[in-house]
VOKE-614125 format. One record per residue (C-alpha): residue number from 1; residue in one letter; x, y, z. Coordinates in pm, whole numbers. Example, Ala and Ser with C-alpha at 12.3 -4.5 7.8 and 13.67 -1.06 7.14 Angstrom:
BEGIN
(site 1; "A"; (1230; -450; 780));
(site 2; "S"; (1367; -106; 714));
END
This chain:
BEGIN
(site 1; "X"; (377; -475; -3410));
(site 2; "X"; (181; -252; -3181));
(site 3; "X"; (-99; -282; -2984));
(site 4; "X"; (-320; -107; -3187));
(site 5; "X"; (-221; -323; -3501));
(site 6; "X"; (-395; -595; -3330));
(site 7; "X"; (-734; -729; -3289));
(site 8; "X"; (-920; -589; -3002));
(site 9; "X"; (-860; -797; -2639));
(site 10; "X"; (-1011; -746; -2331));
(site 11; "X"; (-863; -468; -2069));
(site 12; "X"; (-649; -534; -1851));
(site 13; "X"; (-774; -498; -1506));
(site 14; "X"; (-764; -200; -1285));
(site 15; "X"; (-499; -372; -1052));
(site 16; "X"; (-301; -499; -1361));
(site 17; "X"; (-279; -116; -1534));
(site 18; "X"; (1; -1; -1358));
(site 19; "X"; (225; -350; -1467));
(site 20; "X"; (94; -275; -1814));
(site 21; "X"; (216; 86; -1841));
(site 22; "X"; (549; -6; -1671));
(site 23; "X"; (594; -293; -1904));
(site 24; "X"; (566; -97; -2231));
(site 25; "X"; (765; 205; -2084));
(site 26; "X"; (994; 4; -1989));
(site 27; "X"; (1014; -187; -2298));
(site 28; "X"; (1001; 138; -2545));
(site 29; "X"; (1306; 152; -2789));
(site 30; "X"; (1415; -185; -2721));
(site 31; "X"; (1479; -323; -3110));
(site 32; "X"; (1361; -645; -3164));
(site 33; "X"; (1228; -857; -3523));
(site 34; "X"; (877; -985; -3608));
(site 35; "X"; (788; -1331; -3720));
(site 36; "X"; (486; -1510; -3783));
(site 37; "X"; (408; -1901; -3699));
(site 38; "X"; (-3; -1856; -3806));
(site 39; "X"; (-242; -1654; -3999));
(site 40; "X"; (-379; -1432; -3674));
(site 41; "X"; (-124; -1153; -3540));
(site 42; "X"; (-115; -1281; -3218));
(site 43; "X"; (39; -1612; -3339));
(site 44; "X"; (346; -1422; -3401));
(site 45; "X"; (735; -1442; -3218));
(site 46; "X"; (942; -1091; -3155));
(site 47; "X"; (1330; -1193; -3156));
(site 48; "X"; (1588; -1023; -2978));
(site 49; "X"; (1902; -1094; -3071));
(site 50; "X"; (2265; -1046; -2884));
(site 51; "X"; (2568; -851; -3073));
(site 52; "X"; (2724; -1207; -3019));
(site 53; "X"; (2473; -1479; -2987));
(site 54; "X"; (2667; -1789; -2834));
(site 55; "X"; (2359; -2051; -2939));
(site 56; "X"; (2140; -2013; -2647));
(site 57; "X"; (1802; -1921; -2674));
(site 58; "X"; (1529; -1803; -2410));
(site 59; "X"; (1193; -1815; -2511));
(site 60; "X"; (922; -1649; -2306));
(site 61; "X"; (583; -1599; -2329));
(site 62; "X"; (385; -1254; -2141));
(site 63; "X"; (90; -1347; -1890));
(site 64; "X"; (-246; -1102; -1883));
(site 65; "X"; (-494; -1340; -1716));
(site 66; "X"; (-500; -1580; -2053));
(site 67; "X"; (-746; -1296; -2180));
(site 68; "X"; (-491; -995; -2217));
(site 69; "X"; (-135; -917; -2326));
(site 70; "X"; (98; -853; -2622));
(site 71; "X"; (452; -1036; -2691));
(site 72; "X"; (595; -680; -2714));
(site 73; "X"; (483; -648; -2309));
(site 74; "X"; (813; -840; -2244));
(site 75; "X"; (1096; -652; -2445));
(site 76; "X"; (1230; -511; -2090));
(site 77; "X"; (1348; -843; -2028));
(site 78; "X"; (1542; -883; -2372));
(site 79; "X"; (1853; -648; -2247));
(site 80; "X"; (1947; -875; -1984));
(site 81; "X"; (1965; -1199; -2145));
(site 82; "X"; (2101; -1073; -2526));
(site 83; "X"; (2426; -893; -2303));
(site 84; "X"; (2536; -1202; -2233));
(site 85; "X"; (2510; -1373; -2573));
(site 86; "X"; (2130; -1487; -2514));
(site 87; "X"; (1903; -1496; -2807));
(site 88; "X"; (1584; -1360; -2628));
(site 89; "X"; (1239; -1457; -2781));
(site 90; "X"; (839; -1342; -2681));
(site 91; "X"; (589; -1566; -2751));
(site 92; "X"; (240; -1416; -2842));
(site 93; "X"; (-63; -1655; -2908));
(site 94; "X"; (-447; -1627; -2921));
(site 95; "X"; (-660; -1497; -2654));
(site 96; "X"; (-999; -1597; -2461));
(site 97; "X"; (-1263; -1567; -2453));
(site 98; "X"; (-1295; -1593; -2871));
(site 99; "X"; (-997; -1909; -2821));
(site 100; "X"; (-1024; -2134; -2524));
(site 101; "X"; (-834; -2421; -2426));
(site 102; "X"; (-650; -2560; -2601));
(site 103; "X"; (-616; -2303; -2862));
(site 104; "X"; (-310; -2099; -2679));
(site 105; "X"; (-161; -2370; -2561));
(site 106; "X"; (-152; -2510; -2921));
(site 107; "X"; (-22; -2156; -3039));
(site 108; "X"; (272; -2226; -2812));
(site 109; "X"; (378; -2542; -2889));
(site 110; "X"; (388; -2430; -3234));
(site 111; "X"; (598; -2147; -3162));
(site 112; "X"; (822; -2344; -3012));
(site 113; "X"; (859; -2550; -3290));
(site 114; "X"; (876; -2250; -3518));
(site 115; "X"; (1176; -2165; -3297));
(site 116; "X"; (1264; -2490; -3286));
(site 117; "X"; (1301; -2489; -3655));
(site 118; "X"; (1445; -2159; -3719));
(site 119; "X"; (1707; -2098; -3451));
(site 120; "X"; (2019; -2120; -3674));
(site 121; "X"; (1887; -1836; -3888));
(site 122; "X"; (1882; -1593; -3596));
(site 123; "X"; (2200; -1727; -3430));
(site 124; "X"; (2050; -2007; -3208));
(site 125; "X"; (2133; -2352; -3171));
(site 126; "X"; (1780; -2545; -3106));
(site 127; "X"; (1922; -2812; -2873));
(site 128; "X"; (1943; -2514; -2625));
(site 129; "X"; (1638; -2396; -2569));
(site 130; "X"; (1458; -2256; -2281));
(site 131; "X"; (1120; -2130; -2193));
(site 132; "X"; (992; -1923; -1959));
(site 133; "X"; (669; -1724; -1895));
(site 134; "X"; (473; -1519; -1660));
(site 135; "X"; (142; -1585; -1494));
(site 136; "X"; (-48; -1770; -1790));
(site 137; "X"; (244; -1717; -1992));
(site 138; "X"; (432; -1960; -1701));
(site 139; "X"; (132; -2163; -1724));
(site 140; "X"; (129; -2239; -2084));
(site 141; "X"; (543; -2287; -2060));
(site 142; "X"; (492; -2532; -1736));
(site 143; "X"; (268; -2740; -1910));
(site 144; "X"; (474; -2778; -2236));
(site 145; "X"; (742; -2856; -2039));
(site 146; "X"; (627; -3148; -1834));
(site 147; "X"; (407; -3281; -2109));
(site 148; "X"; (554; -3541; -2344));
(site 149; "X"; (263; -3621; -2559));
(site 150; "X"; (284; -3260; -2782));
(site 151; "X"; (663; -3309; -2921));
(site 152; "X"; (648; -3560; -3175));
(site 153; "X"; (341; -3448; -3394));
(site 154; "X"; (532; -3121; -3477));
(site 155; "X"; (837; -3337; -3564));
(site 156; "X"; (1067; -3180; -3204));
(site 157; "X"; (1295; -3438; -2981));
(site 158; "X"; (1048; -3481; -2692));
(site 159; "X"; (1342; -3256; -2466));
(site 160; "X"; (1319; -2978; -2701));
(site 161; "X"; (1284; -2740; -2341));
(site 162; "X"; (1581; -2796; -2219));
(site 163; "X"; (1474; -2554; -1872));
(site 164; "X"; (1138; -2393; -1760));
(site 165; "X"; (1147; -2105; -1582));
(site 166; "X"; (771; -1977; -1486));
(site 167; "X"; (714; -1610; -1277));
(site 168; "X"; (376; -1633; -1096));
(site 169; "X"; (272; -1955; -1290));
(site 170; "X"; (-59; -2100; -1265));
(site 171; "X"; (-30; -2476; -1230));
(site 172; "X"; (-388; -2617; -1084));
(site 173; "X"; (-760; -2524; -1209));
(site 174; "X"; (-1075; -2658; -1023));
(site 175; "X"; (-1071; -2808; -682));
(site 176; "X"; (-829; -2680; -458));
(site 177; "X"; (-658; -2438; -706));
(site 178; "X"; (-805; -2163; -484));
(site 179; "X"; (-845; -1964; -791));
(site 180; "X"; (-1139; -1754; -696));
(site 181; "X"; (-1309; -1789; -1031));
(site 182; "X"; (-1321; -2040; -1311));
(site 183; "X"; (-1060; -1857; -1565));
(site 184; "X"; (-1292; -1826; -1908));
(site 185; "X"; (-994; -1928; -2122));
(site 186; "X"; (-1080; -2302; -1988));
(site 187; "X"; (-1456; -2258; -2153));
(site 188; "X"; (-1783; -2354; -2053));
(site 189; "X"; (-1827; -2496; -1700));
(site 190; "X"; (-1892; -2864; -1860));
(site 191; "X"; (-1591; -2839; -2056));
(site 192; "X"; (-1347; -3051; -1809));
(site 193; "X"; (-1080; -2857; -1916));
(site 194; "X"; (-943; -2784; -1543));
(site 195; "X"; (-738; -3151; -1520));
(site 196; "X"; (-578; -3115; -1864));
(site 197; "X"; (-530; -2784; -1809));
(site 198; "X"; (-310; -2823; -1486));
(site 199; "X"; (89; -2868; -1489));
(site 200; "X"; (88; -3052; -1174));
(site 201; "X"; (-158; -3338; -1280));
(site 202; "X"; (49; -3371; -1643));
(site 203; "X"; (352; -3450; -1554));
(site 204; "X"; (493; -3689; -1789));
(site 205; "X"; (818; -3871; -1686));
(site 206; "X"; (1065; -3706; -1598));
(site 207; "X"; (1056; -3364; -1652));
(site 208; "X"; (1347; -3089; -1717));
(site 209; "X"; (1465; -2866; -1463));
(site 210; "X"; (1267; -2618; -1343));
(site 211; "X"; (1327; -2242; -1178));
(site 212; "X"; (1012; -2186; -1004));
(site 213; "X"; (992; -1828; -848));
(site 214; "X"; (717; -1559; -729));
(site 215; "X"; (672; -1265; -489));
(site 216; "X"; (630; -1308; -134));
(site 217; "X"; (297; -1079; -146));
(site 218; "X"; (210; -1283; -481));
(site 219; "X"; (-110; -1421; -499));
(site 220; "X"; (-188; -1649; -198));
(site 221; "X"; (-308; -1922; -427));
(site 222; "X"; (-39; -1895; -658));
(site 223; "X"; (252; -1894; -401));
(site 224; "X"; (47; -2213; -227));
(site 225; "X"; (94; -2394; -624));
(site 226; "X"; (441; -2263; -669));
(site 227; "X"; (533; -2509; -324));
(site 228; "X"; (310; -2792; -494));
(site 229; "X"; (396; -2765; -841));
(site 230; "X"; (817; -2795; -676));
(site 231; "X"; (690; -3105; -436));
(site 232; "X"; (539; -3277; -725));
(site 233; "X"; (829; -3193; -988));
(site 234; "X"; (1075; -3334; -736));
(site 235; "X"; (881; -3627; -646));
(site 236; "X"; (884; -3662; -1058));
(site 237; "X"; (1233; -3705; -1029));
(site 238; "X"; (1288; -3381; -1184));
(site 239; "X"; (1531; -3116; -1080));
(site 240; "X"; (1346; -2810; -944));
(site 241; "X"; (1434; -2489; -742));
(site 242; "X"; (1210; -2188; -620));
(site 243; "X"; (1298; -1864; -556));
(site 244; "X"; (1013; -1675; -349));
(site 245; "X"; (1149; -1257; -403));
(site 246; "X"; (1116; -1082; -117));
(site 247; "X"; (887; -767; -123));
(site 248; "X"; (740; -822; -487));
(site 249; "X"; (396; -884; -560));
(site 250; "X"; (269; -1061; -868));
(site 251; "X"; (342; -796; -1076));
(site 252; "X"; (681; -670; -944));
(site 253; "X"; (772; -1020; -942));
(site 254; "X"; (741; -996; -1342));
(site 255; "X"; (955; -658; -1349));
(site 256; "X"; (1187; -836; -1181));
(site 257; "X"; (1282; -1031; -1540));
(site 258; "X"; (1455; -664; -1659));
(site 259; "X"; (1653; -602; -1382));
(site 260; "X"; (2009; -712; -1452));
(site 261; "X"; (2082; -660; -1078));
(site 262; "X"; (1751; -749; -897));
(site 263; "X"; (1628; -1076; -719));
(site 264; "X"; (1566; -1310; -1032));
(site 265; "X"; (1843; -1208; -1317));
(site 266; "X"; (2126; -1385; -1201));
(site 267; "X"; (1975; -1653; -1090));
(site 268; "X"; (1785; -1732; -1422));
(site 269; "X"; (2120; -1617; -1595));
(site 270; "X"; (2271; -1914; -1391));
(site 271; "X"; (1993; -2160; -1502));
(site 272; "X"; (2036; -2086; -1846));
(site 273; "X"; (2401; -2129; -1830));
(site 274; "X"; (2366; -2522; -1831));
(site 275; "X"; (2180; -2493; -2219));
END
């Protein structure tokens, strides 16, 4: 699809623009197929698959504030993964401030069991599947991955994520998140959405491994969860690692996912050789 075959969405902010234009010229040409997993577009998956998928399968899902954003945003990431036999896959899901927690969320669950359910058609083997995301889209990944109360009302093995590998992710609201404003896709200010919400406070067992990066000149608050959110996975008894990319901001730190070569590529490639 393209942007202007979807519903309207908020605009991007004046500091996100440039990230936006980069990610769709950067993303131009690349050939990917559509699929829907609900009724609105934006509950829809774009697939990217390899010349010679070998069963893996790399599911990621674009940020934009939880208010902004289109699947197709990530295609420059696609090359790097589907040259080396990856099936690559871009979440979209519904936006706020119409849907509000836990409407997204929801959406990507589901389109992870969608995936989940349809991986052999497109080459993939569902017992190796990872997700990723950036900003919200590594918030809504972080929190299906350490949350084990989701998998079994869609009918998935409660490891269906195999890895998580977040860019920039969000992973505390409300008191000491240092967000500097109560995001509107958690709703109204009574809504006590901000514990629920957070990876850190849901982390259910033990959870999978996790690749945790950002920019050095990321958001401070974000950088300040990335070292929490790898404390408390660790003290979880999970296996966790973060990479903090030297001279990248939050979004550089994204455009890092299309460069075969750059700070974050082989090291995710590396990950995502254990599915």
């Amino acid at each position: 699809m393209r942007p202007q075959d979807y519903p309207p969405q908020e605009p991007v902010s004046a500091v996100a623009t440039p990230y936006r234009d980069a990610c769709m010229m950067n993303s131009f040409g690349v050939p990917f197929s559509d699929f829907q997993y609900g009724s609105d577009p934006y509950q829809s998956i774009a697939i990217y698959s390899p010349a010679k998928p070998d069963g893996r399968l790399f599911a990621f899902i674009h940020g934009g504030g939880w208010v902004s954003g289109y699947k197709e945003w990530m295609s420059f990431m696609a090359p790097a993964f589907t040259a080396v036999g990856i099936t690559f896959a871009s979440i979209g899901y519904r936006l706020a401030p119409k849907y509000v927690f836990p409407a997204a969320y929801d959406d990507c669950a589901a389109a992870v069991q969608y995936l989940w359910k349809n991986a052999a058609s497109f080459g993939a083997d569902p017992k190796r599947l990872a997700v990723g995301g950036h900003s919200a889209g590594g918030h809504y990944g972080s929190l299906l991955a350490v949350k084990r109360d989701w998998q079994a009302k869609l009918g998935l093995p409660i490891d269906v994520i195999k890895i998580c590998l977040p860019i920039s992710g969000v992973f505390r609201f409300g008191t000491g998140s240092g967000l500097p404003a109560r995001p509107r896709f958690l709703g109204p200010e009574d809504s006590s959405a901000e514990t629920p919400a957070s990876p850190v406070l849901n982390i259910q067992g033990a959870p999978p491994p996790f690749f945790i990066a950002h920019g050095d000149r990321d958001f401070p608050h974000l950088m300040t969860q990335g070292a929490e959110m790898e404390t408390a996975l660790h003290n979880a008894g999970g296996e966790v690692s973060r990479l903090v990319m030297t001279d990248r901001d939050h979004f550089t730190a994204s455009l890092a996912g299309g460069e075969v070569d750059g700070p974050w590529v082989p090291q995710a490639r590396t990950w995502l050789q254990r599915l």
